[in-house]
C-alpha positions in Angstrom: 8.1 -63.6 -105.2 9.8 -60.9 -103.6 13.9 -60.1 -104.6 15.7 -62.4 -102.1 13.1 -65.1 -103.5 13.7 -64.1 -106.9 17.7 -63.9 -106.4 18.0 -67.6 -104.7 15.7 -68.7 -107.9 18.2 -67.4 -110.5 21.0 -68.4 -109.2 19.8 -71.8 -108.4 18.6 -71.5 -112.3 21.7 -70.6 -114.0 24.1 -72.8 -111.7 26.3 -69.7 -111.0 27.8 -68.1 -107.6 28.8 -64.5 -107.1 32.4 -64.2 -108.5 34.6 -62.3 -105.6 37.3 -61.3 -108.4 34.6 -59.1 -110.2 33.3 -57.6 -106.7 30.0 -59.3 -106.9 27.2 -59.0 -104.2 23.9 -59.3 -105.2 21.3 -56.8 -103.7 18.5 -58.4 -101.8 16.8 -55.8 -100.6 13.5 -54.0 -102.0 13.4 -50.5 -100.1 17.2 -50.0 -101.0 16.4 -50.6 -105.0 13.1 -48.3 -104.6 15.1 -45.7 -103.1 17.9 -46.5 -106.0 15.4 -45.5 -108.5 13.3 -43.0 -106.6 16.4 -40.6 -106.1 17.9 -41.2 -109.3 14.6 -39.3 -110.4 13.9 -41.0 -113.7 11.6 -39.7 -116.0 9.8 -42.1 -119.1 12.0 -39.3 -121.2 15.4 -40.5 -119.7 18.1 -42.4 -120.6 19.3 -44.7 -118.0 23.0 -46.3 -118.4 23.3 -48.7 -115.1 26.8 -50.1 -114.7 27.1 -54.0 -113.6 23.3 -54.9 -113.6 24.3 -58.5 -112.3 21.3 -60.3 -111.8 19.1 -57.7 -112.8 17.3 -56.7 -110.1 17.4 -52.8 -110.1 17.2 -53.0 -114.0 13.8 -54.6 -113.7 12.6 -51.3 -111.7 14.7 -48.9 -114.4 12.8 -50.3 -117.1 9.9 -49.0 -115.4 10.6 -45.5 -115.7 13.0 -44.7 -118.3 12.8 -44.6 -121.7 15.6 -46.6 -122.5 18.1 -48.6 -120.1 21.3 -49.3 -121.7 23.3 -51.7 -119.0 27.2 -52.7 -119.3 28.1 -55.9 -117.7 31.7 -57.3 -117.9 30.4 -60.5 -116.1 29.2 -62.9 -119.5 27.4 -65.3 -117.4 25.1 -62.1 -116.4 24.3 -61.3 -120.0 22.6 -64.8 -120.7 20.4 -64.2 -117.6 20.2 -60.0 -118.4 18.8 -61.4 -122.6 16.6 -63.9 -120.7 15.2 -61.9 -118.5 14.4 -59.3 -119.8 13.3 -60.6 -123.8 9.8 -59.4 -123.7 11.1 -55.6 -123.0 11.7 -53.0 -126.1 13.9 -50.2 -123.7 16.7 -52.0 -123.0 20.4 -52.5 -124.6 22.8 -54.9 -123.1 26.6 -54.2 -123.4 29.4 -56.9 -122.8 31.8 -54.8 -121.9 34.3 -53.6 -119.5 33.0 -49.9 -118.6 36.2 -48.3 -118.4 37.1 -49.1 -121.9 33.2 -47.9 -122.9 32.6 -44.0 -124.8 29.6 -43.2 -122.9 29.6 -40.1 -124.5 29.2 -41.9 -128.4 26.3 -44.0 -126.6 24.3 -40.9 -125.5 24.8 -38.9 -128.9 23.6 -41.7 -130.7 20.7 -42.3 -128.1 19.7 -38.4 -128.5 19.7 -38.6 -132.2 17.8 -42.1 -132.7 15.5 -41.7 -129.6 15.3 -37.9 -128.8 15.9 -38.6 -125.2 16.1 -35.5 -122.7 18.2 -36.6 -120.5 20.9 -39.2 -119.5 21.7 -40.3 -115.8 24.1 -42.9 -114.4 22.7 -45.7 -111.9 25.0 -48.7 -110.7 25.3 -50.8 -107.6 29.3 -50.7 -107.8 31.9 -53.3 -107.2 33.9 -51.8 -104.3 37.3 -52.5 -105.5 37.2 -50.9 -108.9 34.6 -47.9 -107.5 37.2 -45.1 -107.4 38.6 -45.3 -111.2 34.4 -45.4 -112.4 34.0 -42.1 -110.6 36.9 -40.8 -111.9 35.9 -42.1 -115.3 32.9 -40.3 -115.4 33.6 -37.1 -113.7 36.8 -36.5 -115.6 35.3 -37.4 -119.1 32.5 -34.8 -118.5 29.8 -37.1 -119.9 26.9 -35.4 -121.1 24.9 -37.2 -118.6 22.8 -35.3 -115.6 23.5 -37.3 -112.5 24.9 -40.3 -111.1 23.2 -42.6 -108.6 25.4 -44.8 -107.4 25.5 -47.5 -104.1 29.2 -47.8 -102.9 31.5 -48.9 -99.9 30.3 -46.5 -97.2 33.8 -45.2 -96.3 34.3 -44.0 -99.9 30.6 -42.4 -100.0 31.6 -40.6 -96.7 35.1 -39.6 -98.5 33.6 -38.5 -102.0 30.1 -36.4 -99.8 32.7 -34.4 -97.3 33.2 -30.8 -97.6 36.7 -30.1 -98.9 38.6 -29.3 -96.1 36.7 -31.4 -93.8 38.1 -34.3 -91.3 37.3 -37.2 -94.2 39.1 -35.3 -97.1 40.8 -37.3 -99.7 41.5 -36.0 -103.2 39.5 -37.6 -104.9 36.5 -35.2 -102.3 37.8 -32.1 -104.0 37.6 -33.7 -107.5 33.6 -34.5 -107.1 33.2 -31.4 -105.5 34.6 -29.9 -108.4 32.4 -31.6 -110.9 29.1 -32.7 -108.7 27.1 -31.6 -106.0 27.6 -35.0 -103.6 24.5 -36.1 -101.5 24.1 -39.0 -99.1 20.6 -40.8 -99.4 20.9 -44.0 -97.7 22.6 -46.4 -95.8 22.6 -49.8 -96.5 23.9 -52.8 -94.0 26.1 -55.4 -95.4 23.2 -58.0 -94.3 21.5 -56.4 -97.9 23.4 -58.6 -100.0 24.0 -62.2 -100.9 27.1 -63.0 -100.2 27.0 -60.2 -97.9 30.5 -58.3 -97.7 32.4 -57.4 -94.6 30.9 -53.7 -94.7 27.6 -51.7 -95.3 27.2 -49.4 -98.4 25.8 -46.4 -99.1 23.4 -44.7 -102.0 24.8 -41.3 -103.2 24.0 -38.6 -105.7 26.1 -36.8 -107.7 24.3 -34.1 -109.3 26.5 -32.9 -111.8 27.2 -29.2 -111.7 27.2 -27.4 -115.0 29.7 -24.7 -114.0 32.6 -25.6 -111.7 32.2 -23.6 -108.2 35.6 -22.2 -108.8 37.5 -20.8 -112.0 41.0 -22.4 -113.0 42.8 -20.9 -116.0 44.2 -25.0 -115.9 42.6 -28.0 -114.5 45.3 -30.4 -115.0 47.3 -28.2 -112.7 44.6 -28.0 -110.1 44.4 -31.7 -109.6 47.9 -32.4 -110.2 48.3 -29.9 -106.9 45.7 -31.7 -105.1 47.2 -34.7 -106.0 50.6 -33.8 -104.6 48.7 -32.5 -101.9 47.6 -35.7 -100.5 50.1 -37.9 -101.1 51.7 -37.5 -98.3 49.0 -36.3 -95.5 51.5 -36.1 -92.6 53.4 -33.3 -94.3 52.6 -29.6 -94.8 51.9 -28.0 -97.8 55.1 -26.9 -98.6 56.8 -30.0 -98.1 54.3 -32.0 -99.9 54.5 -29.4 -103.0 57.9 -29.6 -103.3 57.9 -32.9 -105.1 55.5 -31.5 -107.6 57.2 -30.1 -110.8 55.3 -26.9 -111.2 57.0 -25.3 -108.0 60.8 -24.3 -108.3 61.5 -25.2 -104.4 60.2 -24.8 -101.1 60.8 -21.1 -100.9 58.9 -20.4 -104.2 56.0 -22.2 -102.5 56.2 -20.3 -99.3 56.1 -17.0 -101.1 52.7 -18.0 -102.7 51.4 -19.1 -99.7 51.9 -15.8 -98.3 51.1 -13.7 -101.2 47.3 -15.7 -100.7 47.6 -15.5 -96.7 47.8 -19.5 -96.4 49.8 -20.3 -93.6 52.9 -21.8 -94.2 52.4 -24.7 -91.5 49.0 -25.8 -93.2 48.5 -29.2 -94.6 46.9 -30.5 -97.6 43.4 -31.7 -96.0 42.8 -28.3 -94.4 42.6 -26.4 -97.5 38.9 -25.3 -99.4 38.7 -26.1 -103.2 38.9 -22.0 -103.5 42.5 -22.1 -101.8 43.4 -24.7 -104.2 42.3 -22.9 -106.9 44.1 -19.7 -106.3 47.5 -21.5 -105.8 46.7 -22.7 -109.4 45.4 -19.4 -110.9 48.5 -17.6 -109.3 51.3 -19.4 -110.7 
């Protein structure tokens, strides 16, 4: 039975339909969860936490090749068929819970103390609507995890892989930049999924760095600029700065630009992470 087999079986099983509140599209397609779990580059020493297993169709392949899969499902209608599924395997924990609201870090310490796992990684097939604050989530608590597979709305994956400064720059591209080293592994058609959604995905990695590229004396303040930064695109620098509180007024802006040789006409989007960080470290 291969997985759009499988899928149709389970649904039809459990009497349940993809909920379009939670995001829900359920993968159908076999090379995309091989490549999943081929780039995440599991080891039998790992700790795999996947984010909304769903169904459970890339957890089948985890349990494979980690030594542990810990999923989180918000979805409880998924964790009768995730406890079902999956009764005759020892590796795996299942977590009702809303991720956001979940101390990955507590779950790895405890995992590395009861288990002696090596390492911890991050696989999910993410909801699109809610795929920006799980990012976020993870990059910002520096989780003590090694990398992050994920499958997400192409657009974003194009946004989170660019190089800062490049055409497709958002802030949220300098954040992962600062955290990750961001590679695209494969595109994935919206025909993929059941229901399929109005756009194709894409598989990333986020290799998490363990040193930033650049040194900030405050990251708050670096991504508070950034922030500011991109608010409003259409605007310069200067004028984009000036709503942020840690600038006096334009002309204290325009003095730091020129003290770092940043034009004063530049916007946001054109500027590398090292520009932003030496606006940070100079104030």
């Amino acid at each position: 039975m291969n997985i759009y087999e499988e899928t149709k079986f389970i649904i039809k099983k459990y009497g349940i339909n993809a909920n379009k509140s939670l995001g829900q599209n359920f993968l159908i397609d076999e090379e995309v969860v091989y490549k999943i779990v081929e780039n995440a580059n599991i080891s039998e020493d790992d700790l795999v936490i996947e984010i909304g297993p769903g169904l459970g169709t890339l957890t089948n392949e985890l349990l494979k090749k980690a030594k542990k899969v810990i999923v989180v499902e918000l979805d409880e209608r998924m964790i009768k068929i995730l406890q079902d599924r999956f009764s005759l395997f020892n590796n795996i924990e299942i977590i009702n819970q809303d991720i956001l609201k979940v101390d990955l870090n507590e779950i790895i310490r405890k995992e590395r103390k009861q288990t002696g796992i090596k390492n911890a990684k991050i696989v999910a097939n993410l909801p699109y609507y809610i795929t920006t604050p799980i990012i976020m989530k993870l990059l910002e608590e520096k989780g003590d995890f090694e990398s992050i597979t994920v499958m997400i709305q192409k657009e974003v994956a194009d946004r989170l892989c660019e190089t800062p400064g490049g055409k497709l720059s958002g802030a949220i591209t300098y954040t992962v930049a600062y955290y990750a080293e961001a590679k695209e592994i494969l595109k994935v058609p919206h025909t993929s999924f059941m229901p399929a959604p109005e756009v194709d995905s894409e598989v990333i990695n986020l290799k998490i760095r363990k040193e930033p590229p650049v040194k900030v004396k405050d990251e708050e303040k670096l991504f508070e600029i950034i922030k500011y930064a991109f608010m409003q695109r259409r605007k310069t620098l200067i004028n984009a700065l000036s709503q942020c509180e840690l600038f006096n007024n334009k002309e204290h802006i325009r003095e730091i630009l020129n003290e770092l040789d940043i034009s004063e006409k530049i916007r946001g989007e054109a500027l590398s992470l090292e520009d932003f960080a030496n606006i940070v470290n100079y104030i």
